[in-house]
ZADO-1210 file (C-alpha; in nm, 4 decimals, padded with zeros to 6 digits):
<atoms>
<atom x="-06.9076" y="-02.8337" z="01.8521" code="UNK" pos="1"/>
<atom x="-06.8020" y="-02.4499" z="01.7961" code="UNK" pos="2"/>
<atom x="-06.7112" y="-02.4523" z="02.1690" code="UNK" pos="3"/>
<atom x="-06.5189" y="-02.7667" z="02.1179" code="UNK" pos="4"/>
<atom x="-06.3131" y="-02.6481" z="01.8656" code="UNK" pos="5"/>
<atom x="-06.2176" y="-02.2935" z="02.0158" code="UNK" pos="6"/>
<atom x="-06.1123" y="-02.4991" z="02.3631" code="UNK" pos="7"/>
<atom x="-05.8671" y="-02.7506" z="02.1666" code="UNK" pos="8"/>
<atom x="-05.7274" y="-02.3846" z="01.9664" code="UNK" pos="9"/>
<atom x="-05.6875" y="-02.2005" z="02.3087" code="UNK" pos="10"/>
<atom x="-05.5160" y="-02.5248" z="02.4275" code="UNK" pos="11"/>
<atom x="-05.2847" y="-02.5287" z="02.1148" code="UNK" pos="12"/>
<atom x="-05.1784" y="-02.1568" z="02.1572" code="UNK" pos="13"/>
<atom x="-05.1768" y="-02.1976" z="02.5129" code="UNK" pos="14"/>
<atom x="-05.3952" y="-01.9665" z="02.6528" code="UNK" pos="15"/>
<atom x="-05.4008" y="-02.1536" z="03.0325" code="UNK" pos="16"/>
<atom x="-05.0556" y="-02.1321" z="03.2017" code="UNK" pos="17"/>
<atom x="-04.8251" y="-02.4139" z="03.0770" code="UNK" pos="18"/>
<atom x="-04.5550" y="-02.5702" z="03.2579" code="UNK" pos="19"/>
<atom x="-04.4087" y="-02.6263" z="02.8946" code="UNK" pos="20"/>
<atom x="-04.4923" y="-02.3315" z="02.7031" code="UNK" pos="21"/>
<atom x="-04.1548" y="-02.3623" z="02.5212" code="UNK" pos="22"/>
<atom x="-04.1811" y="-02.7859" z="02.4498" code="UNK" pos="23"/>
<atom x="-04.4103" y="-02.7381" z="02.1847" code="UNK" pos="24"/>
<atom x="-04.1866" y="-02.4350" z="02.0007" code="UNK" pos="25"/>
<atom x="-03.8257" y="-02.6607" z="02.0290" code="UNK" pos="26"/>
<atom x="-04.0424" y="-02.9429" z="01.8356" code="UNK" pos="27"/>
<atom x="-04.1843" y="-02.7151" z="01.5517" code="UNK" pos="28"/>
<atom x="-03.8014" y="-02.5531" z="01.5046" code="UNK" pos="29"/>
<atom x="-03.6470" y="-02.9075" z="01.5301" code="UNK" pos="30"/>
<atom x="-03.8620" y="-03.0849" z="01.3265" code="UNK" pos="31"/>
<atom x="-03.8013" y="-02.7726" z="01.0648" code="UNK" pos="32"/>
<atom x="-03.4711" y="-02.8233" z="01.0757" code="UNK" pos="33"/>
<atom x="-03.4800" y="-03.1619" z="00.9738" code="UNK" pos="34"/>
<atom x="-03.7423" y="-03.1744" z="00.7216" code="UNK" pos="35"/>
<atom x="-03.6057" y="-02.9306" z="00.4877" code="UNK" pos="36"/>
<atom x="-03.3131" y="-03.2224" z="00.4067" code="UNK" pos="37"/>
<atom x="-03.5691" y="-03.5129" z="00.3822" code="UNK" pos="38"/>
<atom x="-03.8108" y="-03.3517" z="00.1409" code="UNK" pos="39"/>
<atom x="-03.5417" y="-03.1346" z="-00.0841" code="UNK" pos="40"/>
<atom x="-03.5566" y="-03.3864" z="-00.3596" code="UNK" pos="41"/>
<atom x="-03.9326" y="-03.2988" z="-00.4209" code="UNK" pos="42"/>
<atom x="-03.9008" y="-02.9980" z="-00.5857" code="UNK" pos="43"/>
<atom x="-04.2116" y="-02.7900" z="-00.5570" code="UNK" pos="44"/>
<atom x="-04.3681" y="-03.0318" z="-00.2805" code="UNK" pos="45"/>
<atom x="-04.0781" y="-02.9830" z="-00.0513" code="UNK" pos="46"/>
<atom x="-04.1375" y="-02.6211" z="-00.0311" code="UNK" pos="47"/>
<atom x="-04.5118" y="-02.6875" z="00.0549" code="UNK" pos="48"/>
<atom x="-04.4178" y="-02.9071" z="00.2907" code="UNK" pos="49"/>
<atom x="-04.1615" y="-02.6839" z="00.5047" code="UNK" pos="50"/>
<atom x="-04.3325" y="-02.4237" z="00.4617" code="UNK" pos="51"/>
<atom x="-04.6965" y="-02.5855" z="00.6339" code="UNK" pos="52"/>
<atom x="-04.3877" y="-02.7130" z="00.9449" code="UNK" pos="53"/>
<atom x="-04.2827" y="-02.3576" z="00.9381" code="UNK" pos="54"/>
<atom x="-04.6303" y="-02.2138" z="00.9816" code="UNK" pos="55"/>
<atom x="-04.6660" y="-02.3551" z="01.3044" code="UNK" pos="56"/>
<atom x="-04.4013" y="-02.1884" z="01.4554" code="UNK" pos="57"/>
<atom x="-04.5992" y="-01.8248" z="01.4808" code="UNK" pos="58"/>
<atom x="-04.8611" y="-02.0536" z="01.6932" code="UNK" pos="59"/>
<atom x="-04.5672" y="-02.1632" z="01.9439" code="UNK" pos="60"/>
<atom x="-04.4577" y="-01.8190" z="01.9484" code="UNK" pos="61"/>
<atom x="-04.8055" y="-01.6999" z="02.0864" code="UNK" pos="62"/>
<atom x="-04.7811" y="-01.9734" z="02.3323" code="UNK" pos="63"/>
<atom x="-04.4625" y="-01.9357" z="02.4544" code="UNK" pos="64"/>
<atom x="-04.5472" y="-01.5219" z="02.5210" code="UNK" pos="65"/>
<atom x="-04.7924" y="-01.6963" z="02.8362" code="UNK" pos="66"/>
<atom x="-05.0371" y="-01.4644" z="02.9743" code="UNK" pos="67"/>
<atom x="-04.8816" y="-01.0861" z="02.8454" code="UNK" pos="68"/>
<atom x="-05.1685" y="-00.9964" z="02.6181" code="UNK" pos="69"/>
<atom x="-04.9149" y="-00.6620" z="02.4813" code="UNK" pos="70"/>
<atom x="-04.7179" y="-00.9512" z="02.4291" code="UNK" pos="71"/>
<atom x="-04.9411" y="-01.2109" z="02.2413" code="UNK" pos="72"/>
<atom x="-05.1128" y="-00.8893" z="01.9945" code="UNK" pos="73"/>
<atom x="-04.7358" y="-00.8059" z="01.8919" code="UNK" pos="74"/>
<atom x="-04.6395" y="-01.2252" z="01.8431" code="UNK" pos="75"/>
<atom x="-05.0140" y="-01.2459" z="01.6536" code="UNK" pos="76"/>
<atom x="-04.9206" y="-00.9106" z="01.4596" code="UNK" pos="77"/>
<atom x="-04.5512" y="-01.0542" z="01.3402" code="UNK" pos="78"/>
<atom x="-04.6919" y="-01.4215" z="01.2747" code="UNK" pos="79"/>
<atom x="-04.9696" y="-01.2959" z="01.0565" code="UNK" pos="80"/>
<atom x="-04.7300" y="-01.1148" z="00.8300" code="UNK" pos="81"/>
<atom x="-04.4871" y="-01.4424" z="00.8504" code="UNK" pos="82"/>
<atom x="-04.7554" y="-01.6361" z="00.7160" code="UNK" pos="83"/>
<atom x="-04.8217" y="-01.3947" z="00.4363" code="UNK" pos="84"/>
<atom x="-04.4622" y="-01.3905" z="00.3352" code="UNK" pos="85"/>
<atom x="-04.4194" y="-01.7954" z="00.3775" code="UNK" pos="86"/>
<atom x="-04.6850" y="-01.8407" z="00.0978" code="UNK" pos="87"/>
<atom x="-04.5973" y="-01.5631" z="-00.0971" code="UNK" pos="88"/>
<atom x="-04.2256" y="-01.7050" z="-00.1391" code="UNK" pos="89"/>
<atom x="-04.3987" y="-02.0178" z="-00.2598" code="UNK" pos="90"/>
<atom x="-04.6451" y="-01.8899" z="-00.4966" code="UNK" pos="91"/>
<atom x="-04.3998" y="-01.5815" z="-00.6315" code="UNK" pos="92"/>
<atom x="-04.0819" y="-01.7227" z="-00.7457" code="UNK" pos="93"/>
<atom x="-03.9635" y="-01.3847" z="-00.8063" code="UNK" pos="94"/>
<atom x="-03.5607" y="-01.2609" z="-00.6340" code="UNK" pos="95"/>
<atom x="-03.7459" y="-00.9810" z="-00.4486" code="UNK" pos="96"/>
<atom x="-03.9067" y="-01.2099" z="-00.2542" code="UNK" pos="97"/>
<atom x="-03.6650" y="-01.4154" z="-00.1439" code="UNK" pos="98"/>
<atom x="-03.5045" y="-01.1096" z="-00.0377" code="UNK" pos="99"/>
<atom x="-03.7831" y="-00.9949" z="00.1422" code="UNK" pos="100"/>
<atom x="-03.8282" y="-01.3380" z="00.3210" code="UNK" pos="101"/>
<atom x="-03.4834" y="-01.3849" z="00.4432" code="UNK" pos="102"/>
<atom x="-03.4581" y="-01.0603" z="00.5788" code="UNK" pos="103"/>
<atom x="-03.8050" y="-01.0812" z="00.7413" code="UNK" pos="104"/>
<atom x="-03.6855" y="-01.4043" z="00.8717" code="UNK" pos="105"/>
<atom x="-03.4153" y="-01.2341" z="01.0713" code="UNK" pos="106"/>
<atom x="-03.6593" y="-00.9920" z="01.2645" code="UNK" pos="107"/>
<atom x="-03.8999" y="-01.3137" z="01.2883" code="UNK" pos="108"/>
<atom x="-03.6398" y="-01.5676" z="01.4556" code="UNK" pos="109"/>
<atom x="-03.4909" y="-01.2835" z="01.6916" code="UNK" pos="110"/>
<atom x="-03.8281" y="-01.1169" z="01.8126" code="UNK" pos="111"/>
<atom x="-03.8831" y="-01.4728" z="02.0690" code="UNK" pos="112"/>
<atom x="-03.5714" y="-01.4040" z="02.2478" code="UNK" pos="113"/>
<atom x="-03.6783" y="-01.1216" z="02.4321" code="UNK" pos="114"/>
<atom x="-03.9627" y="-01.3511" z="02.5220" code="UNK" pos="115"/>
<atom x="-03.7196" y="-01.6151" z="02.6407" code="UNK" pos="116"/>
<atom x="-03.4873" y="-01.3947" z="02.8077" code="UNK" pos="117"/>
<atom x="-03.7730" y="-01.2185" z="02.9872" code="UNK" pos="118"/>
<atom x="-03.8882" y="-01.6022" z="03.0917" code="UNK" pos="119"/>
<atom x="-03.5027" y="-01.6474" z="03.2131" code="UNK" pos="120"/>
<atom x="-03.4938" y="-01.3255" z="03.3677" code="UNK" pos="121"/>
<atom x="-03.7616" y="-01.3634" z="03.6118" code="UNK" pos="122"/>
<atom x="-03.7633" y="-01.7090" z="03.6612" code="UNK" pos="123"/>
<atom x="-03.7308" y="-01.7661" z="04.0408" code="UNK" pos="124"/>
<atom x="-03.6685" y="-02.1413" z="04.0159" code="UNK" pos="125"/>
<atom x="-03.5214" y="-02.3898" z="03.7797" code="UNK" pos="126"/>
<atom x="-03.8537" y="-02.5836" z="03.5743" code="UNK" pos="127"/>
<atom x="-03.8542" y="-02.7954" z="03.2732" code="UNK" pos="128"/>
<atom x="-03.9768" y="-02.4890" z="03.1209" code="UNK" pos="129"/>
<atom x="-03.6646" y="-02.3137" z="03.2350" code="UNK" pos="130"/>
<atom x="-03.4955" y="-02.5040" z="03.0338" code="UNK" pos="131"/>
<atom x="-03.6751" y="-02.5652" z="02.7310" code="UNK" pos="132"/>
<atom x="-03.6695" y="-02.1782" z="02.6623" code="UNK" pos="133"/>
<atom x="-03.3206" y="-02.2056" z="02.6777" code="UNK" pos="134"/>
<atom x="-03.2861" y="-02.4807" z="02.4594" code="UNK" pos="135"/>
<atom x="-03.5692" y="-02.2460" z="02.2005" code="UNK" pos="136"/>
<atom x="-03.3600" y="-01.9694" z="02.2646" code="UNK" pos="137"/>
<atom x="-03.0066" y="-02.1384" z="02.1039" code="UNK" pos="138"/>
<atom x="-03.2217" y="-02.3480" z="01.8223" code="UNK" pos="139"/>
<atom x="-03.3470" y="-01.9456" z="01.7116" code="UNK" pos="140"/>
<atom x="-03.0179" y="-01.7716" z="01.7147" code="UNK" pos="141"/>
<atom x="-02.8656" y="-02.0687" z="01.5018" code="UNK" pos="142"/>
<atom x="-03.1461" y="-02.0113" z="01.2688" code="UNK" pos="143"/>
<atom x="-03.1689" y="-01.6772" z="01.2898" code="UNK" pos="144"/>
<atom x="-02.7937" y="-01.6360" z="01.1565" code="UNK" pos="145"/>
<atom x="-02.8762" y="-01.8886" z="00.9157" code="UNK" pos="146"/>
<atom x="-03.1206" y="-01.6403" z="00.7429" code="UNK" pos="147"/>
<atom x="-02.8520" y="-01.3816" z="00.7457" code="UNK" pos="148"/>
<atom x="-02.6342" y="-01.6188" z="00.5465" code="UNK" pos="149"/>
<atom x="-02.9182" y="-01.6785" z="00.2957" code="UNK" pos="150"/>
<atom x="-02.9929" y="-01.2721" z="00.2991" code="UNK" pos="151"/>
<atom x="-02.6100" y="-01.2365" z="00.2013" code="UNK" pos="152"/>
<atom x="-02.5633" y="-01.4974" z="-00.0703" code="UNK" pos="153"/>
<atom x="-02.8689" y="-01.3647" z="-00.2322" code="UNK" pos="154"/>
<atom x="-02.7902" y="-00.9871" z="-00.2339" code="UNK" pos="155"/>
<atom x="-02.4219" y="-01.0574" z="-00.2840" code="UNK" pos="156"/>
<atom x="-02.4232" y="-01.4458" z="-00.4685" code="UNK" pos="157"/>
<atom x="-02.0476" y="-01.6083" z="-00.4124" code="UNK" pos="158"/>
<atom x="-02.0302" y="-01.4724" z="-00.0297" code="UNK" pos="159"/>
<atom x="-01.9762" y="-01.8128" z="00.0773" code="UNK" pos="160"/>
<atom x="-01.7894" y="-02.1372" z="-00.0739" code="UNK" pos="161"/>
<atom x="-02.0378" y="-02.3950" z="-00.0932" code="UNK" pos="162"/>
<atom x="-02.3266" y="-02.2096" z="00.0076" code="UNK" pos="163"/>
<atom x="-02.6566" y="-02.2844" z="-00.2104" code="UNK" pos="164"/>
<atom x="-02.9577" y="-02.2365" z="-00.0501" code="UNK" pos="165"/>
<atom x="-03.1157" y="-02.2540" z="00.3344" code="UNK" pos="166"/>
<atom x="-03.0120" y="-02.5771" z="00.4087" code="UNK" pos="167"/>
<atom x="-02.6637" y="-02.4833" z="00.3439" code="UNK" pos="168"/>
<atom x="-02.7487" y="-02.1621" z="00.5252" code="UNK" pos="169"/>
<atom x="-02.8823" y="-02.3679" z="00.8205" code="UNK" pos="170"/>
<atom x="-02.5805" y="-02.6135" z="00.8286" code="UNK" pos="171"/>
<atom x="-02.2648" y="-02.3452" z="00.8702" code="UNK" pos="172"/>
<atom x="-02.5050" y="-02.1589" z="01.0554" code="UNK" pos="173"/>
<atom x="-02.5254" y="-02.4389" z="01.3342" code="UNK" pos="174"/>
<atom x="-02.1671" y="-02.5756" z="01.2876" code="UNK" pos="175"/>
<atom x="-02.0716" y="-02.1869" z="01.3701" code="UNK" pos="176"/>
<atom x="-02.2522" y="-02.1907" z="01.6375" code="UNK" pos="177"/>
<atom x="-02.1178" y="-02.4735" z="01.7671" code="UNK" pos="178"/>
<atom x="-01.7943" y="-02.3613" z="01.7130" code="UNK" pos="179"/>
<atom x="-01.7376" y="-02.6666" z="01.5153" code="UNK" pos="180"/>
<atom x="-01.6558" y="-02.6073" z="01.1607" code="UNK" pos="181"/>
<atom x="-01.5593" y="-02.8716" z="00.9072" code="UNK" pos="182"/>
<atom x="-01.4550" y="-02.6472" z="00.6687" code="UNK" pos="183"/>
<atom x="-01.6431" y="-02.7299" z="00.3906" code="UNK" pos="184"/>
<atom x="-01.8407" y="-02.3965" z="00.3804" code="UNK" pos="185"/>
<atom x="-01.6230" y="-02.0883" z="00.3734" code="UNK" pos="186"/>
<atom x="-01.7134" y="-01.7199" z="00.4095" code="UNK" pos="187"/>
<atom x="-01.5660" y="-01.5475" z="00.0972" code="UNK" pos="188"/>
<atom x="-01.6300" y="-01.1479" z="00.1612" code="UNK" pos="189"/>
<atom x="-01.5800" y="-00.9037" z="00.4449" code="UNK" pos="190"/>
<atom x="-01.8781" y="-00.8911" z="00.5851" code="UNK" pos="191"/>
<atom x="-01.9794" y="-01.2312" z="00.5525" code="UNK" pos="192"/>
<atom x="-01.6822" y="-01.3454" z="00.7985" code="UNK" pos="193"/>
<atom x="-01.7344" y="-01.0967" z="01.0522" code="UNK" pos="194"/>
<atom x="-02.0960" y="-01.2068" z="01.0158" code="UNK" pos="195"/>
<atom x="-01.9538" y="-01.5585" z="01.1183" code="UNK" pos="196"/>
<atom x="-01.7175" y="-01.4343" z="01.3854" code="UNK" pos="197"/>
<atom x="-01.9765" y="-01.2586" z="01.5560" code="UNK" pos="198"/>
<atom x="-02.2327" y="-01.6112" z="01.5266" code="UNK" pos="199"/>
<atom x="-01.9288" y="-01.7972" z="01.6984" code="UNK" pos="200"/>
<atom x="-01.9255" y="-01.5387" z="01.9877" code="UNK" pos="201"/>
<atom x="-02.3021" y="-01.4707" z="02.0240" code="UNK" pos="202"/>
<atom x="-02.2587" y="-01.8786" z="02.0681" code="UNK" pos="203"/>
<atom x="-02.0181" y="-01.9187" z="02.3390" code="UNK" pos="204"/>
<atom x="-02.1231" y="-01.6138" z="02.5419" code="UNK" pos="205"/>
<atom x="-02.4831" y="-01.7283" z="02.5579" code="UNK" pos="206"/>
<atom x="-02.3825" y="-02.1038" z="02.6520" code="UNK" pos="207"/>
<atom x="-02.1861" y="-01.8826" z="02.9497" code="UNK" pos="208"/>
<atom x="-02.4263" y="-01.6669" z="03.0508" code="UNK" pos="209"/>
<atom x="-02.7507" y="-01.9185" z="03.0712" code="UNK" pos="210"/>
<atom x="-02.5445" y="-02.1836" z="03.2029" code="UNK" pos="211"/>
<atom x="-02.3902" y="-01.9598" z="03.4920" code="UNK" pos="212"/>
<atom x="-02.7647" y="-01.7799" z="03.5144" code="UNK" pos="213"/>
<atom x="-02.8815" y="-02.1292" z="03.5655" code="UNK" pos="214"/>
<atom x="-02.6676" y="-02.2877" z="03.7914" code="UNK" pos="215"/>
<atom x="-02.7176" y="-01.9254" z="04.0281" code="UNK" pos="216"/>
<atom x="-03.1038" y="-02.0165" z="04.0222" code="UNK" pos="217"/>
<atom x="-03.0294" y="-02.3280" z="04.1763" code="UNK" pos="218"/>
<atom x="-02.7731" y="-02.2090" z="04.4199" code="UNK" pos="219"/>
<atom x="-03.0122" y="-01.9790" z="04.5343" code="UNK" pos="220"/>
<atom x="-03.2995" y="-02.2048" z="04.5523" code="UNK" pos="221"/>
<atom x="-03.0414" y="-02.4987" z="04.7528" code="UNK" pos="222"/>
<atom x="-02.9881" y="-02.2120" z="04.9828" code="UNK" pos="223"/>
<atom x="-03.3067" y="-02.1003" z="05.0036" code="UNK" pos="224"/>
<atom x="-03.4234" y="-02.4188" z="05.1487" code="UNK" pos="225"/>
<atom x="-03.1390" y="-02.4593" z="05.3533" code="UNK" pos="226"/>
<atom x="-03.2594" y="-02.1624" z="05.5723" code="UNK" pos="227"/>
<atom x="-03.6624" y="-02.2608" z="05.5928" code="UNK" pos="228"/>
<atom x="-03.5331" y="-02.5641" z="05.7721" code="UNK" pos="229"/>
</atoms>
């Protein structure tokens, strides 16, 4: 039964090489991302409840850093302390920690991108997984910039019109880096429109870059088999 269970956890954290190490990360940050609007009328429930969808997201993490055990001790190592400050900012309603979180948050939403661009990087051929990572990769910057929002407003409150908590934070953070922008949430201060500015690049240039980086892959690979025939 022990041996049971500790197969079905390596599976989860994906010990074995997976062909979709990334699937399983883009459904825990999705399904974040859409749960937090759902459940907000709950009050203290809701922040249970995101917070046990949010706690699954170290576990992708691991997975997604496939077979580099450096790797996986520095994901388990930055998860563990994610899951300490998850359930700390719901049992300590103290200003603090929400400090603490959001800025945490930051470090915690941008440390997977080295994995994914190290994925992209030496990728020799375009997968599924390819393209899931990619797909991880633009779901974390939108939420990483999202926490920098919420980091602002709470060290400097009236930064943004509009802004009132991480659902806010996650909704300009998106429509920024979408380029969108309905106007209905405005940065206010200095730094929180050159925070925005930069979002709006970081957004365009990486559509450019892993687009182009992806197309070349397959270029290479049309060619490639071009010349073995």
């Amino acid at each position: 039964m022990k041996k049971l269970k500790f197969n079905i956890l390596k599976k989860i954290l994906g010990f074995k090489t997976s062909e979709q190490s990334f699937a399983f990360l883009i459904l825990i940050l999705i399904t974040f991302i859409l749960i937090e609007p759902i459940v907000k009328d709950l009050g203290f429930l809701a922040n249970i409840i995101t917070s046990i969808v949010i706690s699954f997201v170290p576990f992708a993490i691991i997975r997604a850093a496939g077979k580099n055990k450096k790797e996986r001790r520095r994901a388990f190592m930055i998860g563990i302390i994610f899951l300490i400050l998850v359930w700390l900012n719901v049992l300590v309603e103290a200003h603090f920690m929400r400090i603490l979180f959001s800025l945490y948050l930051i470090v915690f939403y941008v440390y997977p991108l080295r994995i994914i661009v190290r994925h992209l990087l030496t990728s020799r051929k375009i997968t599924l997984n390819t393209i899931y990572a990619a797909i991880a990769g633009y779901l974390l910057i939108g939420l990483a910039w999202a926490s920098i929002y919420t980091a602002i407003n709470i060290l400097k409150p009236g930064s943004f019109l509009n802004i009132e908590g991480v659902n806010d934070s996650i909704y300009y953070s998106f429509l920024t880096l979408t380029t969108l922008g309905y106007g209905d949430i405005v940065p206010l201060t200095a730094l929180a429109k050159r925070v925005a500015v930069l979002e709006s690049m970081v957004g365009v240039l990486y559509n450019a870059i892993v687009i182009a980086f992806i197309v070349g892959i397959y270029i290479s690979e049309r060619l490639a088999k071009k010349e073995s025939e």
